[in-house]
C-alpha positions in Angstrom: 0.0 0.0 0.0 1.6 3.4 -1.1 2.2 6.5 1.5 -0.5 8.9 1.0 0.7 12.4 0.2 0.3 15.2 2.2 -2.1 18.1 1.5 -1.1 21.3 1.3 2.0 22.9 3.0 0.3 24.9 6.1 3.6 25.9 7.9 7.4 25.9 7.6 10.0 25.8 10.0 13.7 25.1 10.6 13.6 21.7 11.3 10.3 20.5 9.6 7.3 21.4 7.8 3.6 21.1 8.4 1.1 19.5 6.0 -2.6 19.2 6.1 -2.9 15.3 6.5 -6.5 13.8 6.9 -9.7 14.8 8.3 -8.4 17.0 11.3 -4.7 15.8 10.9 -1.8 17.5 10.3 1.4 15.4 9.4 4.9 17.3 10.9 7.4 16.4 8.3 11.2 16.7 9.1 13.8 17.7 7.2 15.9 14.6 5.6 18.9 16.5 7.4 17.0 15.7 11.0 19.2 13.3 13.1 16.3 10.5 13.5 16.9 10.7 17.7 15.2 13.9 17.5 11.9 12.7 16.0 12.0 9.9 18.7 12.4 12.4 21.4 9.4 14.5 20.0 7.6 11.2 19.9 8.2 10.3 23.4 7.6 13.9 24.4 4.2 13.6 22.9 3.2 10.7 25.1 4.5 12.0 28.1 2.5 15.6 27.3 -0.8 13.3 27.1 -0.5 12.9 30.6 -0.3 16.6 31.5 -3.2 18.9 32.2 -2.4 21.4 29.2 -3.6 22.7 26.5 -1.3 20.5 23.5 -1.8 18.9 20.3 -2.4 15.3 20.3 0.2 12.8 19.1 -1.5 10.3 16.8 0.6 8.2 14.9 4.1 8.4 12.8 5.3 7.7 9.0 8.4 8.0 6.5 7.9 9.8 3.3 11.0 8.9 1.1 13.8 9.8 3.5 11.8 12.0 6.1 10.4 11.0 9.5 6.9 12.7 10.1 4.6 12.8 12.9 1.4 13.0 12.8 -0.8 15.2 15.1 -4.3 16.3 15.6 -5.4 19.2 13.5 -5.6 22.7 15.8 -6.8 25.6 13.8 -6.2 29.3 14.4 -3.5 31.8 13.9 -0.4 31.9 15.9 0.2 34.4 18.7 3.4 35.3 16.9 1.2 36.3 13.4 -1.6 37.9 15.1 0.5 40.0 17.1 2.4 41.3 13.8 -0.8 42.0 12.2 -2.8 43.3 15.0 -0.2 45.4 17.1 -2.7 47.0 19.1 -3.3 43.0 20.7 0.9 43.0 21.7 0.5 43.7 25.5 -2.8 41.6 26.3 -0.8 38.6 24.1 2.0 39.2 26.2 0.6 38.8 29.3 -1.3 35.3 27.9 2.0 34.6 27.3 3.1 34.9 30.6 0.4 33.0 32.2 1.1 30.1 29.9 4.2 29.6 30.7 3.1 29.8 34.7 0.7 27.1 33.9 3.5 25.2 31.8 5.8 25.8 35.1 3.4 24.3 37.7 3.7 21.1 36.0 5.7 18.3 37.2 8.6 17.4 34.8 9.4 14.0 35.8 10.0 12.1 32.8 12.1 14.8 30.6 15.6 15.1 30.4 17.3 17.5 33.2 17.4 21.1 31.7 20.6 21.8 33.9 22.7 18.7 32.8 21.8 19.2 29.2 22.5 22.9 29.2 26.1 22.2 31.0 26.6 19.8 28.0 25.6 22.1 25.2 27.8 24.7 26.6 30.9 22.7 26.2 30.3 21.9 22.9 29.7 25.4 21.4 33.0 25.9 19.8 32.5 29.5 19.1 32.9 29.7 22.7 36.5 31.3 23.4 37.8 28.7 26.7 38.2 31.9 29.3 34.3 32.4 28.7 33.2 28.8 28.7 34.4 28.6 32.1 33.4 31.5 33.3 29.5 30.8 32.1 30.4 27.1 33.4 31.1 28.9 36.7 28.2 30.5 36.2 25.7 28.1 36.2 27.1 26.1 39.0 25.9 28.9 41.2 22.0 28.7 39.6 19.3 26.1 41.5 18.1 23.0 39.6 14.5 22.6 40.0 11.9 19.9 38.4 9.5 21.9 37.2 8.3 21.1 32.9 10.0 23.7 30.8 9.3 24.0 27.3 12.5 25.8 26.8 11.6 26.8 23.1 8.8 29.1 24.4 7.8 32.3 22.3 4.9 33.9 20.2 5.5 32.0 17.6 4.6 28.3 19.6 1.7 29.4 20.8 -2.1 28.5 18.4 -4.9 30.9 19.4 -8.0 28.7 18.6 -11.6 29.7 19.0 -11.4 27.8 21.8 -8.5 28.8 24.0 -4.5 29.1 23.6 -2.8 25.9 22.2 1.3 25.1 22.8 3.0 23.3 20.0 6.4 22.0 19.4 7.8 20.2 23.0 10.9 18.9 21.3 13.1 20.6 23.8 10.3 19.7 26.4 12.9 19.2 29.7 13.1 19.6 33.7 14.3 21.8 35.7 14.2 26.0 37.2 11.3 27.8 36.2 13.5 30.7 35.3 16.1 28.6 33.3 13.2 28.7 30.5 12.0 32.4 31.3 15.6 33.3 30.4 15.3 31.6 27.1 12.0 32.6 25.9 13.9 36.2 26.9 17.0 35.4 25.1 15.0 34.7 21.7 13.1 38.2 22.3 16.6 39.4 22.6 18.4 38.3 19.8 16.0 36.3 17.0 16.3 38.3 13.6 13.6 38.3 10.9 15.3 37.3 7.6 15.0 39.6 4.4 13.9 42.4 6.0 14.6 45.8 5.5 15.7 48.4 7.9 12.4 49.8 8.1 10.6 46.9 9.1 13.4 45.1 11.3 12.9 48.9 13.1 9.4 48.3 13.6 10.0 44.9 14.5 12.3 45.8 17.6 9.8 48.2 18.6 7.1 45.2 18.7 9.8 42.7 20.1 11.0 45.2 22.7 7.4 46.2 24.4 5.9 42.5 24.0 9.4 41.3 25.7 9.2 43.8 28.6 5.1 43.2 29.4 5.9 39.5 29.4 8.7 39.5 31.9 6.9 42.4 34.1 3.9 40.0 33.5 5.4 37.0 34.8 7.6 38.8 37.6 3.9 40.1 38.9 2.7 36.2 38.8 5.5 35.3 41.1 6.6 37.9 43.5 9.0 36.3 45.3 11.9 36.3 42.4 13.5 39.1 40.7 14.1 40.4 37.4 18.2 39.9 38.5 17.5 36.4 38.8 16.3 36.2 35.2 19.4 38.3 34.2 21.6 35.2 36.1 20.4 32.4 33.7 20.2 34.3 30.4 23.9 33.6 30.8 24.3 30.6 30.3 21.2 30.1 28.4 22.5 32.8 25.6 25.7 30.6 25.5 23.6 27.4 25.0 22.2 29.2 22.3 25.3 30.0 20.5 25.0 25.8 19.5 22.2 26.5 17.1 24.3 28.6 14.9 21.3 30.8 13.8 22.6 33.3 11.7 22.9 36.7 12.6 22.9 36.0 16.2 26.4 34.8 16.8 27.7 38.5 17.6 25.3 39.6 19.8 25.0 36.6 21.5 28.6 37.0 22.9 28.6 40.3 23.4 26.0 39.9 25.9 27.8 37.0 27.2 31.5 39.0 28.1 29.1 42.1 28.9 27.5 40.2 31.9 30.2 38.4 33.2 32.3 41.9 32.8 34.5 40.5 30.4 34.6 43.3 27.5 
């Protein structure tokens, strides 16, 4: 029996793309260049999400297509937060507070069952290569001093993850899905904010973009920081650190520069 094709092309991303499958389906199809461990992850991720009280796509089944893994969820229809606020600007601060309180109710989850956030961030770090040695230890250093915790982290977390249905808000994509502090994932949701670039655009729009990024950033952390008054906005500032130099692994372009600069700036090493 041959391999159905997909329908159309709904979304495209970095790693995979998204396809209209069958009635309320949608088939995630990786890349051929996807290492096949992290399609098994996102698999096992799925079924460990079915057990958590949040609001997430269900995992259905998986295929191949030629030489591409795919996954295939259930269908959840509505624009993303990340869209809605380009297009509707006037919606930026009440989407960044929702944002917020997402990520509290991802937080008050128990993440038993994922990887640990802090031993996979301390291994990530040693392998970033366009890390100079005199700041890999210092950040190294660095997070020594933070707290593990246990709580889910999504660790991928922005606009852009985040379906608004007719229904209510729906989080997608729990590849990086891991354990450990709370703020450990507020810092990289912030670090994206800080530092993700908008390819092809001119300098008119990536000014109107920073503009966006800047105010939905700062209502989200003021937003979250109001949820939980007993930590501080210094305490974010302490794992962007390491989380920025995590980051660095990617090799996004047009990150690389500012990504260490804010690195030596921080740990005063200009």
């Amino acid at each position: 029996m041959s391999t159905p094709i997909p329908g159309p092309l709904i979304a495209r991303g970095r790693t995979a793309e998204v396809y209209a499958w069958q009635d309320k389906q949608v088939l995630k199809l990786f890349h051929a260049w996807c290492p096949p461990h992290w399609v098994e992850q996102e698999v096992n991720v799925g079924r460990v999400m079915a057990t958590k009280t949040l609001p997430t796509p269900k995992l259905i089944d998986t295929l191949k297509i030629a030489d591409r893994q795919g996954i295939i969820y259930e269908r959840v229809d509505g624009p993303s937060m990340l869209k809605l606020s380009n297009t509707r600007m006037w919606l930026v601060v009440r989407l960044a507070r929702q944002l917020a309180e997402l990520h509290t109710q991802i937080h008050d989850q128990d993440g038993s069952g994922f990887p640990s956030l802090h031993s996979s961030l301390r291994s990530t770090i040693r392998q970033v290569e366009s890390l100079p040695p005199d700041l890999k230890t210092a950040v190294l250093q660095q997070l020594d001093k933070l707290p593990d915790g246990n709580a889910l982290c999504h660790f991928d977390f922005h606009p852009g993850q985040v379906l608004l249905t007719t229904g209510s808000p729906v989080i997608i994509d729990w590849m990086t899905a891991c354990h450990g502090h709370p703020l450990a994932d507020v810092a990289r949701t912030s670090i994206i904010f800080m530092v993700a670039q908008m390819p092809g655009a001119n300098w008119a729009m990536r000014a109107m973009v920073d503009l966006w990024r800047g105010l939905f950033h700062r209502t989200y952390i003021d937003r979250y920081l109001a949820l939980h008054p007993g930590i501080s906005g210094d305490e974010i500032t302490a794992w962007r650190i390491p989380v920025a130099a995590g980051r660095l692994k990617e090799g996004i372009p047009g990150e690389q520069e500012a990504l260490l600069k804010f690195i030596r700036s921080h740990l005063h090493m200009d």
